[in-house]
VMD Tcl script that draws the C-alpha trace (Angstrom):
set ca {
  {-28.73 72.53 -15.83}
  {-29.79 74.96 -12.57}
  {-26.29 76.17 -12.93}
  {-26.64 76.64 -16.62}
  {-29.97 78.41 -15.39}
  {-28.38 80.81 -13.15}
  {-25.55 81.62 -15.68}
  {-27.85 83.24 -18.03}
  {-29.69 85.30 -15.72}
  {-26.43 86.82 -14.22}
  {-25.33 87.36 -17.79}
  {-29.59 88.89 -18.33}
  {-28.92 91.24 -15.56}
  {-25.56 92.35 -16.63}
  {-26.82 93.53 -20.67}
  {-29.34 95.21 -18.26}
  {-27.70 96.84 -15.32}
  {-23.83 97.24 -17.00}
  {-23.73 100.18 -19.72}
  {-21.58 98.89 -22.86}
  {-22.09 96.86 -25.46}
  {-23.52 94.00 -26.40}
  {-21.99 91.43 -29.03}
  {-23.37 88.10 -30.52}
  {-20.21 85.50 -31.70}
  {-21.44 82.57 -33.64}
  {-19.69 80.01 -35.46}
  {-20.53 76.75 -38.01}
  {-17.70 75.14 -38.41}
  {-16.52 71.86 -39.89}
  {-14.84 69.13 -37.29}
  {-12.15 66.53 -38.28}
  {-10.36 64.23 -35.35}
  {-6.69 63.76 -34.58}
  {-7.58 61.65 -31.91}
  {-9.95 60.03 -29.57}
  {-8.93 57.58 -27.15}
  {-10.74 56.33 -24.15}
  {-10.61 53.43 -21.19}
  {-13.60 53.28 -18.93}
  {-12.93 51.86 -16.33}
  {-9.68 54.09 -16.50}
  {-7.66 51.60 -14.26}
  {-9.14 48.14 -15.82}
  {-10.84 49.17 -18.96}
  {-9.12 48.47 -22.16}
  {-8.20 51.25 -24.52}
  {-9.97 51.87 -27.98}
  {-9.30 54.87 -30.22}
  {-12.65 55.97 -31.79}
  {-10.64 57.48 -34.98}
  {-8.14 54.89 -35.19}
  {-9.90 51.61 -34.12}
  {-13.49 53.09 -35.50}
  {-14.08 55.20 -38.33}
  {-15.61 58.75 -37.59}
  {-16.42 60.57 -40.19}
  {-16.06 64.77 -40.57}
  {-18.89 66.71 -39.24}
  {-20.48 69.87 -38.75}
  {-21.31 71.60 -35.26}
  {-21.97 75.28 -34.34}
  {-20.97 77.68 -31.07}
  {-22.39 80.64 -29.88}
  {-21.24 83.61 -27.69}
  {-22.62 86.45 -25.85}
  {-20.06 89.17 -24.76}
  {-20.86 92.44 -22.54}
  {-18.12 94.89 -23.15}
  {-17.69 98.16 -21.22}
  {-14.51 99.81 -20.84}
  {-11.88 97.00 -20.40}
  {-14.07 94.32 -19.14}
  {-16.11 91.31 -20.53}
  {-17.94 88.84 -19.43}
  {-18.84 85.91 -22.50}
  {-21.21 83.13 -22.27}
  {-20.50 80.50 -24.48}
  {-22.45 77.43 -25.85}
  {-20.53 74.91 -27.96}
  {-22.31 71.47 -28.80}
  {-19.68 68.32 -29.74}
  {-21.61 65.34 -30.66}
  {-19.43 62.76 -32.32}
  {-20.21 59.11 -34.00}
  {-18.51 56.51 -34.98}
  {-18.31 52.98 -36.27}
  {-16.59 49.68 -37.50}
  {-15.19 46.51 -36.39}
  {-12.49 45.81 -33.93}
  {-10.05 43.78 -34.29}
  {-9.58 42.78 -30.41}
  {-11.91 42.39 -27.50}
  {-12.90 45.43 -25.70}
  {-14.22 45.55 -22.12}
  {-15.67 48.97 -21.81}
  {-17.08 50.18 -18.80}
  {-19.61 47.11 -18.19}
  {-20.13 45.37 -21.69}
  {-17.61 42.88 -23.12}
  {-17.30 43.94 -26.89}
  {-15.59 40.78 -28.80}
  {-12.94 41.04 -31.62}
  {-14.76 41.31 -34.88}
  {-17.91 42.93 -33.60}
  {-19.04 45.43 -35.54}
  {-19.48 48.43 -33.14}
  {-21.10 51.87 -32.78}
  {-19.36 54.97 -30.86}
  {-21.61 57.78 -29.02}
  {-19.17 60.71 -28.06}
  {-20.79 64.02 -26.22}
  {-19.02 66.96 -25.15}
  {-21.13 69.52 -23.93}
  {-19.66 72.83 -22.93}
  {-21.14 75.70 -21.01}
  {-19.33 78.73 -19.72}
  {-18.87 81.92 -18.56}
  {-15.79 83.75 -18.01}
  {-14.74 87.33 -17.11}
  {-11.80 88.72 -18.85}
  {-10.01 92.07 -18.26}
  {-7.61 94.09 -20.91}
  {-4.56 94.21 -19.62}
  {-3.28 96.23 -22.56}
  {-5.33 98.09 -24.38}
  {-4.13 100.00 -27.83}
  {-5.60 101.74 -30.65}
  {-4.66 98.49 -32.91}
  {-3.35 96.20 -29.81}
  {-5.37 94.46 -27.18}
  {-4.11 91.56 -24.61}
  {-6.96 90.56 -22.57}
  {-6.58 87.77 -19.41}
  {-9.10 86.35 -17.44}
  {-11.02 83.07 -15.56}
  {-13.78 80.79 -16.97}
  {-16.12 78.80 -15.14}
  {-16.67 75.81 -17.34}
  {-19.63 73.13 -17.38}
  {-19.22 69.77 -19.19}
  {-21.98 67.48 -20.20}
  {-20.03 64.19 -21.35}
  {-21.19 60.95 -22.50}
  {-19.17 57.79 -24.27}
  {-21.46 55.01 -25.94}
  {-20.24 51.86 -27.37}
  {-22.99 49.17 -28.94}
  {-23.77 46.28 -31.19}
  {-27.49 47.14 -31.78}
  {-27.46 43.19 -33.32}
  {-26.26 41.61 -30.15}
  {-28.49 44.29 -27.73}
  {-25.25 45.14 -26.32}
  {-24.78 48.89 -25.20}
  {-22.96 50.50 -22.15}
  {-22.76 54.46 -21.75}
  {-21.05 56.38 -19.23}
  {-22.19 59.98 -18.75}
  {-20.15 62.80 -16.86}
  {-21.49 66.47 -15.38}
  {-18.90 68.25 -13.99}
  {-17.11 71.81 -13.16}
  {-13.75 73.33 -14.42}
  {-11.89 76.27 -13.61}
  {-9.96 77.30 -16.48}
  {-8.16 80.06 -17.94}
  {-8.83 82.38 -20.88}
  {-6.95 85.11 -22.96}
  {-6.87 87.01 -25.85}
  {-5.21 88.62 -28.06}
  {-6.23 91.37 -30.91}
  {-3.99 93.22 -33.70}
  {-6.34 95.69 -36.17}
  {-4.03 95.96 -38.78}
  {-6.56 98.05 -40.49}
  {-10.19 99.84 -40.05}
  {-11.81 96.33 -41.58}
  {-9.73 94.13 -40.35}
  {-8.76 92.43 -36.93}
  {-6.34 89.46 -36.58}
  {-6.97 87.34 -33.04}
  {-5.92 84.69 -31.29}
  {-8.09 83.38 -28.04}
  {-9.51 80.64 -25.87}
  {-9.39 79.15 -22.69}
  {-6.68 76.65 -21.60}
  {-5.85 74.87 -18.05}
  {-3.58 71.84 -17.45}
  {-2.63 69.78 -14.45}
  {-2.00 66.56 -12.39}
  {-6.06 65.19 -13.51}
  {-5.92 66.48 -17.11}
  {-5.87 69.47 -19.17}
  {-8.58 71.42 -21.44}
  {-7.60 73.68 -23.94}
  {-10.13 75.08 -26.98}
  {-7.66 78.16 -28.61}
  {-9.17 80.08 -32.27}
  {-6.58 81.62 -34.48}
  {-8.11 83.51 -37.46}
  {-9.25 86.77 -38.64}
  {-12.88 88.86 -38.33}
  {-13.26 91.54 -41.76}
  {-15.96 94.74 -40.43}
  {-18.80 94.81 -43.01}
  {-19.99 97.70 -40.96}
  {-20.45 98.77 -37.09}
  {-22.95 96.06 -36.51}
  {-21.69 93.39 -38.47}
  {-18.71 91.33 -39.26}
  {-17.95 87.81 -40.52}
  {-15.02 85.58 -39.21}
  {-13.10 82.57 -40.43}
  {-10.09 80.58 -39.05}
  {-9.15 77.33 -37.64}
  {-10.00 76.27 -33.96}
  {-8.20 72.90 -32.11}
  {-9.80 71.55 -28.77}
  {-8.10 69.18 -27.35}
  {-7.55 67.54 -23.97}
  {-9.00 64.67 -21.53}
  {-8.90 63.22 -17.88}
  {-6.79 60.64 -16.58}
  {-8.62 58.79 -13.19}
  {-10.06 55.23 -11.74}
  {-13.08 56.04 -13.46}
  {-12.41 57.53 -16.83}
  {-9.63 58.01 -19.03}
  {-10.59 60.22 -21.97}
  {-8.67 62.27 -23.90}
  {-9.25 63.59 -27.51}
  {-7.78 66.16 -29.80}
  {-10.28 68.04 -32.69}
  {-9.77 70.01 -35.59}
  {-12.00 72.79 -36.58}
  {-12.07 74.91 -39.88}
  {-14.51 78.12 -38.90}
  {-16.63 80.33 -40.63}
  {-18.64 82.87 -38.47}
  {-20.43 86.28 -37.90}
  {-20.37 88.95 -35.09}
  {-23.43 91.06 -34.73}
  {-22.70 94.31 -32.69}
  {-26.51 94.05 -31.20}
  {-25.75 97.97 -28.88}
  {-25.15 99.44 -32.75}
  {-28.87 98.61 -33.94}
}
mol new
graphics top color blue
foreach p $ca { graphics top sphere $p radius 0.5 }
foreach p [lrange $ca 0 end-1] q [lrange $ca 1 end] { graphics top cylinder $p $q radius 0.2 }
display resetview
């Protein structure tokens, strides 16, 4: 959380220092799962799908951004909340992390997927109605997996904290004065795992401040070690705003 810490008052001192403008992003969007499977331990654990084995349910969550734009730079701070639960009962025993979860339990699922990042990006290409903008984000995750049978005052957790270097890019076409058509993210994948969290959709200009968006967003991706395996894929349908905050 001292990271998290610093990361807004480098982004403070930019919107201070840094002339250009300053945006607010902000989503609500509604989150359906393609999949969730996970193994803790990842080398002796056994696996259990928490939208296949459990039942999770459709949810809501939110996302924010702050963007500093000057000339063909930005640097965005993101916060994006994924809190996910599930339930039912297996139909197999399930040794998960250090708990021994027996078939026909009826069982509770925790999932957490905190993200916090920052990333610069630069324009690459910059047109009148075409942008293509590249870049690097420094990404922090706050995970946690929970299985329990409250009955049986069984529960094990495992909880996660760590750093990712990863990718972004993006991609504008203004077709028209009101309109702009975009397709963006971040996205990294190798030996350990992969992350990627890429929006496709449109944003229609009320006015120079403000703007409202809408689209569909899929994050998706997991580790694979001794400790962990954990990968999931997530379907969001978006609506959103952008408030152009230097246009006030």
């Amino acid at each position: 959380m001292k990271k998290v810490l610093c990361f807004f008052i480098i982004f403070i001192l930019f919107i201070v220092v840094v002339h250009g403008e300053f945006i607010i992003d902000g989503e609500l969007s509604r989150v359906s799962g393609g999949y969730c499977d996970v193994r803790i331990p990842g080398d002796t654990g056994n696996m259990i799908s928490l939208t296949d084995d459990l039942e999770m349910d459709n949810f809501f969550t939110f996302r924010i951004e702050m963007i500093k734009e000057w000339g063909r730079n930005k640097i965005i701070l993101l916060y994006s909340p994924l809190r996910v639960n599930s339930k039912g009962n297996i139909n197999r025993g399930i040794f998960f992390n250090t708990e021994l979860f027996n078939d026909g339990e009826s069982v509770k699922s925790f999932y957490k997927f905190d993200s916090y990042r920052i990333s610069y990006q630069y324009d690459i290409l910059k047109r009148d109605n075409f942008e293509i903008g590249l870049g690097l984000t420094a990404k922090i995750r706050n995970a946690e997996i929970k299985l329990e049978n409250s009955s049986l005052n069984k529960i094990s957790s495992k909880k996660n904290t760590g750093f990712v270097p990863i990718i972004n890019f993006n991609f504008k076409y203004t077709p028209s004065e009101k309109l702009n058509i975009l397709i963006k993210g971040d996205g990294l994948a190798s030996s350990q795992g992969r992350a990627f969290d890429i929006f496709t959709g449109l944003y229609y200009k009320i006015n120079e401040i403000y703007s409202l968006k809408t689209g569909y967003r899929f994050l998706e991706g997991g580790s694979d070690n001794e400790e962990v395996y954990s990968f999931s894929y997530f379907h969001y349908l978006v609506f959103g705003f952008k408030i152009n905050l230097s246009k006030i």
